[in-house]
MIRO-904874 format. One line per 4 residues: number of its first residue (from 1); for each residue x, y, z of N, C-alpha, C. Coordinates in steps of 0.02 Angstrom, whole numbers. Layout:
NUM) X Y Z X Y Z X Y Z ~ ...
END
This chain:
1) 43 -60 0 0 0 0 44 62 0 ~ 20 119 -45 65 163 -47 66 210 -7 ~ 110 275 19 66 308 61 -6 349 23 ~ -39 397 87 -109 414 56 -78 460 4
5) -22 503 8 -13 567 -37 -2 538 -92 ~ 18 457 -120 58 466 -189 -22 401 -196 ~ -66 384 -182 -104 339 -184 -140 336 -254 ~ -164 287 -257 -191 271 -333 -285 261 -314
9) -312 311 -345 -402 305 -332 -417 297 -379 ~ -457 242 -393 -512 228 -450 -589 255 -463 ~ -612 297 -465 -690 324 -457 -709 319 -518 ~ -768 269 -513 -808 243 -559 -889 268 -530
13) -910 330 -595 -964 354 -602 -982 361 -676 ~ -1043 363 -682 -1066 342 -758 -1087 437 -775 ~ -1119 463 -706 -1133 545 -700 -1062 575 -734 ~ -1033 619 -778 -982 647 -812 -979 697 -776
17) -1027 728 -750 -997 804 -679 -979 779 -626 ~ -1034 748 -616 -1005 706 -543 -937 673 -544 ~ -915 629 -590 -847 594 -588 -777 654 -621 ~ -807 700 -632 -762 754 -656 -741 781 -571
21) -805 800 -540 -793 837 -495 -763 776 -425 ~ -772 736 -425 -723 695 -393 -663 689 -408 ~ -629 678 -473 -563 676 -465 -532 737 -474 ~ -551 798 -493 -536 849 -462 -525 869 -408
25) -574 851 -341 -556 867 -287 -493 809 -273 ~ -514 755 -284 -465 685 -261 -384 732 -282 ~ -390 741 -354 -306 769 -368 -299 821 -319 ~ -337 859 -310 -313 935 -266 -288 900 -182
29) -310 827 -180 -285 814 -112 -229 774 -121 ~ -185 777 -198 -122 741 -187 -109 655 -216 ~ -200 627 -226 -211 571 -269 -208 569 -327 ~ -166 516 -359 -175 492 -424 -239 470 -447
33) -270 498 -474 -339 481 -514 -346 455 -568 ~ -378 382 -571 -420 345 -617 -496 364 -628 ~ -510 348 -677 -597 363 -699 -624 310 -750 ~ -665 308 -728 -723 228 -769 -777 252 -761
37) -825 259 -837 -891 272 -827 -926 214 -807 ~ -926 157 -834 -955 98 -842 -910 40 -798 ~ -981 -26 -777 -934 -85 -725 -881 -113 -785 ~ -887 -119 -838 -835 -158 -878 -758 -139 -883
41) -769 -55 -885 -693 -14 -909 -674 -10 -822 ~ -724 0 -784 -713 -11 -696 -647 -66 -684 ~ -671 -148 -720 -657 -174 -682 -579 -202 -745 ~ -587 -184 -800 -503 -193 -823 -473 -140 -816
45) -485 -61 -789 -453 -42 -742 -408 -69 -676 ~ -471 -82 -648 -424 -111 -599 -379 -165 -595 ~ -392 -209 -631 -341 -270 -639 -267 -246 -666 ~ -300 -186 -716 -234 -148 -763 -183 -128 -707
49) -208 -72 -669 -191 -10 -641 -175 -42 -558 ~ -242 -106 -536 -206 -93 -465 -206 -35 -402 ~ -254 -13 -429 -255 28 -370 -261 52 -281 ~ -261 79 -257 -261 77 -186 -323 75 -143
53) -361 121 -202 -441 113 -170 -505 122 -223 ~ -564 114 -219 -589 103 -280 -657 152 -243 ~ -701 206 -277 -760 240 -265 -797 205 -305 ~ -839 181 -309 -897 131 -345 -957 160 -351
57) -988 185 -405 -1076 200 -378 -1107 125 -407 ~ -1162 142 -392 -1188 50 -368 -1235 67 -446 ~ -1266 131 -458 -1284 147 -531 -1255 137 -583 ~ -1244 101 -642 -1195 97 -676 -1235 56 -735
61) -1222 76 -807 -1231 59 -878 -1198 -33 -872 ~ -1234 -70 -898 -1200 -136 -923 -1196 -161 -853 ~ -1151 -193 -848 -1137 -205 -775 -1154 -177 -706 ~ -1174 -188 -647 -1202 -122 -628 -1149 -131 -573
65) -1154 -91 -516 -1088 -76 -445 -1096 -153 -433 ~ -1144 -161 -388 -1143 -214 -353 -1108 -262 -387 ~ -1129 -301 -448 -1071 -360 -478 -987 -316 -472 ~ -1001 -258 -512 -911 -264 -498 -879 -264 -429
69) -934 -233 -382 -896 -246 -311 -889 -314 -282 ~ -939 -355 -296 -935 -443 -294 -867 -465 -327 ~ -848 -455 -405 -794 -466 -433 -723 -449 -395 ~ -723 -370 -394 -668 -350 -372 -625 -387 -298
73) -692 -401 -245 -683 -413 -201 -663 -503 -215 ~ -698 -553 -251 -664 -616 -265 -591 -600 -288 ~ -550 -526 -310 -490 -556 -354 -444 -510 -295 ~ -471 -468 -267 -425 -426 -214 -444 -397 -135
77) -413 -385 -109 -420 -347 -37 -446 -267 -47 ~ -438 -240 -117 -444 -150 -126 -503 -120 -72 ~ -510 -78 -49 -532 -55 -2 -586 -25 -66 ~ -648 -16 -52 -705 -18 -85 -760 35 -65
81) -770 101 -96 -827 147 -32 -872 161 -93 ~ -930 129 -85 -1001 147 -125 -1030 204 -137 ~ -1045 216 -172 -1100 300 -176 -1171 260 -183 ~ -1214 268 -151 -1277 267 -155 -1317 321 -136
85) -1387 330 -183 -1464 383 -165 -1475 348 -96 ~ -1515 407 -77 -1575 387 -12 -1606 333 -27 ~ -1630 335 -73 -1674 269 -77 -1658 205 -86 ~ -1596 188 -81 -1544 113 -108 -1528 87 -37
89) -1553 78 11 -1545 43 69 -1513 -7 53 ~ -1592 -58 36 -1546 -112 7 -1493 -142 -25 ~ -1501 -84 -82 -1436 -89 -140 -1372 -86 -81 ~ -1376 -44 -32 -1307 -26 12 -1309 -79 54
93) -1333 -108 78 -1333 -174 128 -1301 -207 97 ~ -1335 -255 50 -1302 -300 -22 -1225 -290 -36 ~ -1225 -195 -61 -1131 -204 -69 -1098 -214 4 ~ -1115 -192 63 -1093 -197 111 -1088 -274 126
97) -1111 -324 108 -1121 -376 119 -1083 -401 62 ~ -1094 -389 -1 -1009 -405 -58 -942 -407 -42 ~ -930 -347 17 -872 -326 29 -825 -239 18 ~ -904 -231 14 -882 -152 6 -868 -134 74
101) -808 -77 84 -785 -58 150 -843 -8 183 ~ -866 31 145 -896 96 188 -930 111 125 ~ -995 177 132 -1026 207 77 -1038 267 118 ~ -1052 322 61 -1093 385 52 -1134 371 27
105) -1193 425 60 -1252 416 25 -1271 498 -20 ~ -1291 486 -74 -1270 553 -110 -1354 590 -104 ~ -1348 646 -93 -1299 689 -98 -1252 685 -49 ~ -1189 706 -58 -1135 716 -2 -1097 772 4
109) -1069 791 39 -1019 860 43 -954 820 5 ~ -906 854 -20 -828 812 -28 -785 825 28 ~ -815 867 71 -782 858 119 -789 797 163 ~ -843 757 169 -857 707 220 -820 650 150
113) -820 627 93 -791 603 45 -725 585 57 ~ -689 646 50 -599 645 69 -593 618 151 ~ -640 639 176 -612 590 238 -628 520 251 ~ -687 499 240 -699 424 218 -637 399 169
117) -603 411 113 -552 410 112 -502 400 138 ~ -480 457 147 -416 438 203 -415 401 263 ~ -470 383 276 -491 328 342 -491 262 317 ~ -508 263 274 -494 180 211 -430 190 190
121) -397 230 180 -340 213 160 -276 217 232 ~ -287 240 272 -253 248 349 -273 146 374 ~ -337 151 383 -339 75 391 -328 3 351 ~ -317 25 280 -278 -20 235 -194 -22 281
125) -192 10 255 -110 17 256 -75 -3 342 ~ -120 5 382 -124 -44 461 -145 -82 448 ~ -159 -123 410 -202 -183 402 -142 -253 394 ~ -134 -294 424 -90 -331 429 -87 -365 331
129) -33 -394 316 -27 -392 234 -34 -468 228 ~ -103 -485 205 -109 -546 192 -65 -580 123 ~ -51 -654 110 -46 -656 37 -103 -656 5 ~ -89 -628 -56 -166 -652 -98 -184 -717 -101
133) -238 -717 -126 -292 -768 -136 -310 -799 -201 ~ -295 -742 -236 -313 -735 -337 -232 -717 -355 ~ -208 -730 -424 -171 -717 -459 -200 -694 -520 ~ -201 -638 -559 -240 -658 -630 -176 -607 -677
137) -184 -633 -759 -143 -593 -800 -176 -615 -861 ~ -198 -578 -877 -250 -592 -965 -308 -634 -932 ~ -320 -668 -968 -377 -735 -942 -364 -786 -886 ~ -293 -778 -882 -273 -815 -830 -284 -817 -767
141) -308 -863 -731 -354 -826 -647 -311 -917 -606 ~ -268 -880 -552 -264 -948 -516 -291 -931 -451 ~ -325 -990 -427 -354 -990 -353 -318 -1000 -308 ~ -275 -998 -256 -206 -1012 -254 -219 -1071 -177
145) -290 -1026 -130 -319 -1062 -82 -346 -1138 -116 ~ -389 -1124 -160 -423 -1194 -203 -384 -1222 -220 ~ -322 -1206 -253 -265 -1242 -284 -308 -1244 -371 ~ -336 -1200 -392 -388 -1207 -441 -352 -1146 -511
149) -349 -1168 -575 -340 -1117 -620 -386 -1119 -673 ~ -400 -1061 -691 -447 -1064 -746 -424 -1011 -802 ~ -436 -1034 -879 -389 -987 -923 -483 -980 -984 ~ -499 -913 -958 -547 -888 -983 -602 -905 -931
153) -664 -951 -972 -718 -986 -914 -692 -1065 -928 ~ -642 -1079 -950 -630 -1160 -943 -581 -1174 -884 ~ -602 -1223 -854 -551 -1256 -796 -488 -1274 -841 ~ -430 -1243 -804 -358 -1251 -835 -321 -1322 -776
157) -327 -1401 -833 -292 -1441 -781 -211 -1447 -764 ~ -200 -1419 -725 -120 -1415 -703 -90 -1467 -670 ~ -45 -1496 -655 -14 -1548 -629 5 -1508 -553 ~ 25 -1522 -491 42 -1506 -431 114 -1447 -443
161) 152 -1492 -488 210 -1443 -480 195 -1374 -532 ~ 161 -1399 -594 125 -1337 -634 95 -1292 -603 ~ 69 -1305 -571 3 -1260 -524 62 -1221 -479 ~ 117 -1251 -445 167 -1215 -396 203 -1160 -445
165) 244 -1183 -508 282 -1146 -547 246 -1079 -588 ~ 194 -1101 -609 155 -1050 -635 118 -990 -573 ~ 105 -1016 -526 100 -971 -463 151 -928 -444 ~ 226 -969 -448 269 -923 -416 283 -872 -477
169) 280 -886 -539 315 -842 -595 253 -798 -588 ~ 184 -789 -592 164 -722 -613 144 -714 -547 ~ 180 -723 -479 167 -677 -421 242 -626 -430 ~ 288 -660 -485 334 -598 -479 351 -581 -545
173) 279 -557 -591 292 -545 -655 329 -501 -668 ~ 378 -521 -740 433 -457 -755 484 -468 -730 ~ 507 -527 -663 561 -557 -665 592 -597 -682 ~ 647 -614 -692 664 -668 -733 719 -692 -687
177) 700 -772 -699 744 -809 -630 777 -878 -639 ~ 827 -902 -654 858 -942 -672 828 -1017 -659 ~ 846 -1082 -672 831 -1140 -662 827 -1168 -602 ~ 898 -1128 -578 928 -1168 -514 869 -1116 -453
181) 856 -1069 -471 829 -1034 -438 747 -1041 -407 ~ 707 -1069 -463 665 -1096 -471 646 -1159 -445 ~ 710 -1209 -470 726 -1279 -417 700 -1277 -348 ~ 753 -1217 -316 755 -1221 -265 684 -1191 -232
185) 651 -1128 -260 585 -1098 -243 530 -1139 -259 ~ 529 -1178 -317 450 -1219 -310 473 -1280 -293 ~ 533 -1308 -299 535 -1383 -279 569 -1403 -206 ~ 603 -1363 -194 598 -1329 -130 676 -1378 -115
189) 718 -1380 -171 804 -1402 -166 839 -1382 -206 ~ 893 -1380 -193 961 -1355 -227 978 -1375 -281 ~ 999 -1325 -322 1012 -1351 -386 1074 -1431 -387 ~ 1048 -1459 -403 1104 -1528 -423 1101 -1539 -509
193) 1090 -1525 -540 1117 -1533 -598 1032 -1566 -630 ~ 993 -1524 -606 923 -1550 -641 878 -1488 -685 ~ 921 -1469 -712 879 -1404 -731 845 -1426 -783 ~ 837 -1482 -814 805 -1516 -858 715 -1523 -833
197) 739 -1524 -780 647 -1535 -714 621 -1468 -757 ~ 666 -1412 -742 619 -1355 -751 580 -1332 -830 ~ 646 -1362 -869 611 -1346 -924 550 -1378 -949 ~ 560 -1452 -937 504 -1506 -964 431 -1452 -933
201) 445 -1455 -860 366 -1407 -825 355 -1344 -875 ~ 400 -1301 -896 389 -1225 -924 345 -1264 -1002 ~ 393 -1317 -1030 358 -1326 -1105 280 -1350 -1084 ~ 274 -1407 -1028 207 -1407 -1021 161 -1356 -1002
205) 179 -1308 -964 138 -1257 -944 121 -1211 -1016 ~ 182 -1198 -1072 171 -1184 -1136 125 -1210 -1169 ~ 104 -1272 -1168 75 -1323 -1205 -16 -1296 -1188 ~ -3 -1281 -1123 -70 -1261 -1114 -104 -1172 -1084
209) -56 -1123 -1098 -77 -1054 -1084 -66 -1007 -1137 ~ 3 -1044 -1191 7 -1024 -1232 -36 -1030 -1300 ~ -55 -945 -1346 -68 -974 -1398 -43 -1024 -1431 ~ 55 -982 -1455 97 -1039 -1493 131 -1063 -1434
213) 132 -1106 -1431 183 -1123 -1374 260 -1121 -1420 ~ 273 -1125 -1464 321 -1112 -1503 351 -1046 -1513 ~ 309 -996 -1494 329 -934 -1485 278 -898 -1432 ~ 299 -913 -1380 287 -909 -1316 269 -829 -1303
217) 254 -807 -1276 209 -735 -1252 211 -711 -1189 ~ 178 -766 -1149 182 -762 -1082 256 -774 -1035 ~ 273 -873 -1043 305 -877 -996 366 -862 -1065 ~ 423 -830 -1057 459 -793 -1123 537 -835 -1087
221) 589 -868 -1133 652 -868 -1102 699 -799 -1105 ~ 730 -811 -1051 783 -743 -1033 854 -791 -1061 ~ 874 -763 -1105 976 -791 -1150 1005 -781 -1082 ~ 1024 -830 -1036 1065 -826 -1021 1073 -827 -924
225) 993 -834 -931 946 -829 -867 907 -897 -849 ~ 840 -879 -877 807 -930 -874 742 -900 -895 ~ 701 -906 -869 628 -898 -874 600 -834 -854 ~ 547 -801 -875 531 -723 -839 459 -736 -857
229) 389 -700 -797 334 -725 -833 311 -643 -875 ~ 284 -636 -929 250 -575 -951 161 -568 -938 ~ 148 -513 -922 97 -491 -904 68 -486 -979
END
């Protein structure tokens, strides 16, 4: 979590004054501002971008709040504050019960706004640092508790050590980490002269995430390294 001054906010409103005039004030307090009219551009936002905290109105074109706050909350911890009317009780129970952290009910001042804020983001960042739960990168979604992967809506069948190697490479996508290195992190021993283990696992994991597995995309070789995963 970053601190609050350099923080990353997502505010997703479909209203164009309203979401204007939020990240306006949000920047004047020092936040990096994201904007999504709609739950769809909402929620590959956030997978994109990652952000620190997410403003949700529960009103929303196509998708509406509530599913993306159900979603968001299956793939992350992001701290989550609803906008709802007077009249959305329910609607606010429901996200509160999804996993939304806190809501406004609009109308609101931005002054009571920025501080609901910074109170979600003060108690993130005290919040003891769990590991995740989800891994995802394109279509790729691993369950890491279930031991479960899925590549689009089809169940992806992985072998025990597949399921370990492919976990550890895109929890540290963009690095690239040798054989022996790998040995020792998913198989959990010292390199002895088996780096042959690793490759056979990388071509099978190719065999099944890659378009070509012949010209690989995702898991990519490093000359001289080993393996690196791409986002």
């Amino acid at each position: 979590m970053t601190s609050s001054a350099t923080a990353t906010i997502l505010v997703v409103e479909d209203e164009a004054t309203l979401r204007e005039s939020l990240r306006y004030t949000l920047t004047r307090q020092g936040y990096h501002v994201l904007t999504a009219a709609d739950g769809l551009s909402a929620l590959e936002s956030a997978r994109a971008h990652r952000p620190d905290l997410v403003i949700l109105d529960l009103i929303l074109p196509g998708m509406d709040g509530l599913e993306v706050c159900r979603l968001l909350r299956r793939e992350s911890s992001v701290p989550i504050l609803i906008l709802t009317a007077r009249d959305e009780e329910v609607d606010r129970v429901i996200g509160l019960e999804m996993g939304a952290d806190d809501y406004v009910t609009k109308p609101f001042s931005m002054r009571e706004l920025v501080a609901r804020v910074k109170a979600l983001l003060r108690r993130a960042a005290m919040a003891p640092k769990e590991p995740p739960r989800f891994l995802r990168s394109g279509d790729l979604l691993l369950d890491l508790e279930g031991r479960k992967a899925m590549k689009g809506d089809q169940p992806l069948p992985l072998k025990p050590k597949e399921f370990d190697l492919l976990a550890y490479l895109m929890a540290h996508k963009g690095k690239a980490f040798s054989r022996e290195h790998l040995l020792q992190e998913v198989w959990g021993y010292t390199y002895t002269g088996e780096g042959r283990t690793v490759d056979v696992h990388i071509r099978w994991l190719r065999e099944k995430i890659e378009k070509d597995p012949a010209n690989p995309a995702r898991i990519v070789t490093v000359r001289g390294v080993g393996y690196r995963f791409e986002g």
